[in-house]
C-alpha positions as CSV (number, residue, x, y, z in Angstrom):
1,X,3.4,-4.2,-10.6
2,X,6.2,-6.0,-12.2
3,X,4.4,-8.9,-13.1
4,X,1.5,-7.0,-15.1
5,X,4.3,-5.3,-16.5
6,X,5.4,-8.7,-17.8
7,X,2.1,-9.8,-18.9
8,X,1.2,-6.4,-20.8
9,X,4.7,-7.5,-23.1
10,X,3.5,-11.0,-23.8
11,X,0.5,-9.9,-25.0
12,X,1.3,-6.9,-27.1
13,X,0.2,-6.9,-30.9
14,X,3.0,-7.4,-33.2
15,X,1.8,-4.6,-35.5
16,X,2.8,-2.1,-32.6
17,X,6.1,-3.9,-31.8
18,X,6.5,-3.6,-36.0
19,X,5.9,-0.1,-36.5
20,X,7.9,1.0,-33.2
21,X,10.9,-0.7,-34.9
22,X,10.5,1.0,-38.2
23,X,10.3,4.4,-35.9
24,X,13.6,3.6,-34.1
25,X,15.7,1.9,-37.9
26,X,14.1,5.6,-39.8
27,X,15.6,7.5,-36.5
28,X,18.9,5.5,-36.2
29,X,19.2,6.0,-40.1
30,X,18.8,9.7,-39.6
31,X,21.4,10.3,-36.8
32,X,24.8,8.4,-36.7
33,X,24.3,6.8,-33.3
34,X,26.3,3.1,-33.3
35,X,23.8,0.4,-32.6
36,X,24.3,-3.3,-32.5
37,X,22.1,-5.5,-35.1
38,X,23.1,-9.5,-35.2
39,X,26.9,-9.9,-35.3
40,X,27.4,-6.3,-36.6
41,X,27.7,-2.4,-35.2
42,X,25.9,-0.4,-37.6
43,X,26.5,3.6,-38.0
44,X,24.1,5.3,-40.0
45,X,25.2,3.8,-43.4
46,X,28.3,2.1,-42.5
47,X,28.7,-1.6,-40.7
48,X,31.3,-2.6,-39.1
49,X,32.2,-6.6,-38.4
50,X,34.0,-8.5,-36.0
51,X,36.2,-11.1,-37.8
52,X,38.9,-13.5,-35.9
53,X,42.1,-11.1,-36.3
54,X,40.2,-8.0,-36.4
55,X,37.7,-5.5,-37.9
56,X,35.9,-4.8,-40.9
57,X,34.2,-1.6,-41.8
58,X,32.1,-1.7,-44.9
59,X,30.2,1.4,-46.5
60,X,26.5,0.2,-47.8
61,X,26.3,3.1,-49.9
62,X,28.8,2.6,-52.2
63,X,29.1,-1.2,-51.5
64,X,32.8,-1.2,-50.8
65,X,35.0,-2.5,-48.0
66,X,36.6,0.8,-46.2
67,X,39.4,-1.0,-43.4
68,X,40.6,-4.2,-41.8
69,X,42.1,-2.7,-38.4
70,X,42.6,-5.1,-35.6
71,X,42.0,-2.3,-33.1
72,X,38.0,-1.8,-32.2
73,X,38.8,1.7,-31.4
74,X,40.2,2.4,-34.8
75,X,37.0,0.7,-36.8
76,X,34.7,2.7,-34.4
77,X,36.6,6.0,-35.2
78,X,37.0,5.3,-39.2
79,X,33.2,4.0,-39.3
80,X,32.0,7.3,-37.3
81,X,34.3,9.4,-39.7
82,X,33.0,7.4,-43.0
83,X,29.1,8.3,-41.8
84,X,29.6,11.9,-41.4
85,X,31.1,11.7,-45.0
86,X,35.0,12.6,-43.1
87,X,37.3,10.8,-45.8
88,X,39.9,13.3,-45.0
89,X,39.7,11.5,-41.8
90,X,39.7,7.9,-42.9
91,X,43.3,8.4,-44.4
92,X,44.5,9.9,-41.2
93,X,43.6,7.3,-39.2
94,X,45.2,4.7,-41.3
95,X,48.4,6.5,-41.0
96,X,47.6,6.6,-37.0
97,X,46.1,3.0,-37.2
98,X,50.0,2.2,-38.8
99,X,52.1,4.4,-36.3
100,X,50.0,2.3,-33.5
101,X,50.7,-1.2,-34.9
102,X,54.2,-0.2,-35.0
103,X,54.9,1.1,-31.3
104,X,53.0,-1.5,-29.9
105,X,55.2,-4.1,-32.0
106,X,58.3,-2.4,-30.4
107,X,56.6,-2.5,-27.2
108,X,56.5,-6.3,-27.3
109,X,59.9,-6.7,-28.2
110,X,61.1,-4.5,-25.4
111,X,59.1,-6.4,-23.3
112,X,60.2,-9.7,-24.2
113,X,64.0,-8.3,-23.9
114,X,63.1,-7.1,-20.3
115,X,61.7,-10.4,-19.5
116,X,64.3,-12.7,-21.0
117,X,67.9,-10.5,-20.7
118,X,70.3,-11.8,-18.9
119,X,72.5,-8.3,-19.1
120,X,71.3,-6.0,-16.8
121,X,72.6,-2.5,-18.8
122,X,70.5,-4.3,-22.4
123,X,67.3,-4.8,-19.8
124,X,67.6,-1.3,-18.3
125,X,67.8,0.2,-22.1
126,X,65.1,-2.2,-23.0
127,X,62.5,-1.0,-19.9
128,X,63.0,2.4,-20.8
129,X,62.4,1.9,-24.6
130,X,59.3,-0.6,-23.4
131,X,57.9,2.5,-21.6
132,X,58.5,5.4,-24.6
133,X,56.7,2.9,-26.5
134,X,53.5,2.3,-24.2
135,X,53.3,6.1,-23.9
136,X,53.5,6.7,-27.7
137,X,51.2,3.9,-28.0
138,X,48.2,5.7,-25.6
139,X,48.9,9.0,-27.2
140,X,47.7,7.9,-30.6
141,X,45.0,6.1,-29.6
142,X,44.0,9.1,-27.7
143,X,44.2,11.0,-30.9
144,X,42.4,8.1,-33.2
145,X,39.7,9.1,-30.0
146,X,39.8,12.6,-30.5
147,X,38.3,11.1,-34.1
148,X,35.3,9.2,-32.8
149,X,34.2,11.9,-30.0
150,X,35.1,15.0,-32.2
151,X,37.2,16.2,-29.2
């Protein structure tokens, strides 16, 4: 069974293979389901690109770079906002996007004091800072979620 299978795909006509394609691009176009095409994530009208310190979201439509977030989450949730025409949203999750960078900066620190401290009192302040700054940390990104799965 499997193996017809296999040799039904080799030797299917191109023009079918060409016009199921433009079916699923005119449908994907249509509804903002993410979908991967070469090195990009494409949503409806909005791309968003994978660079070496983060991600980039660009809107096609107007031709203009929207973000550089190095959080995927983030670009997922300001690409899914930009689609639906949210721009409301956009700005929110920069200011989210900037409370996030800064916890989990303070989270590093704390961490590195924890590791490194000598004084047991500055390590036991340090932990329980480290820990206030984890949990701030997962409750924004759990509200930059709320954002991309319109919770």
């Amino acid at each position: 069974m499997v193996m017809y299978w296999l040799w039904q795909m080799k030797h299917t006509n191109p023009e079918i293979i060409k016009t199921l394609n433009e079916i699923m691009e005119a449908g994907l176009a249509e509804y903002p389901v993410p979908y991967k095409k070469g090195n990009s994530i494409r949503i409806k009208n909005v791309v968003m690109r994978k660079n070496g310190k983060g991600y980039h979201v660009f809107n096609l439509i107007d031709k203009q770079h929207v973000i550089f977030t190095p959080s995927k989450t983030t670009a997922l949730a300001v690409a899914h906002c930009t689609a639906h025409g949210l721009d409301y949203a956009v700005t929110d999750i920069r200011r989210l996007e900037e409370k996030l960078s800064k916890y989990y900066n303070d989270a590093i620190f704390y961490k590195y004091t924890v590791e490194h401290s000598k004084d047991e009192v500055r390590a036991d302040s340090a932990q329980m800072r480290f820990e206030i700054a984890i949990d701030e940390c997962m409750r924004i990104r759990d509200q930059i979620e709320n954002y991309l799965f319109d919770k």
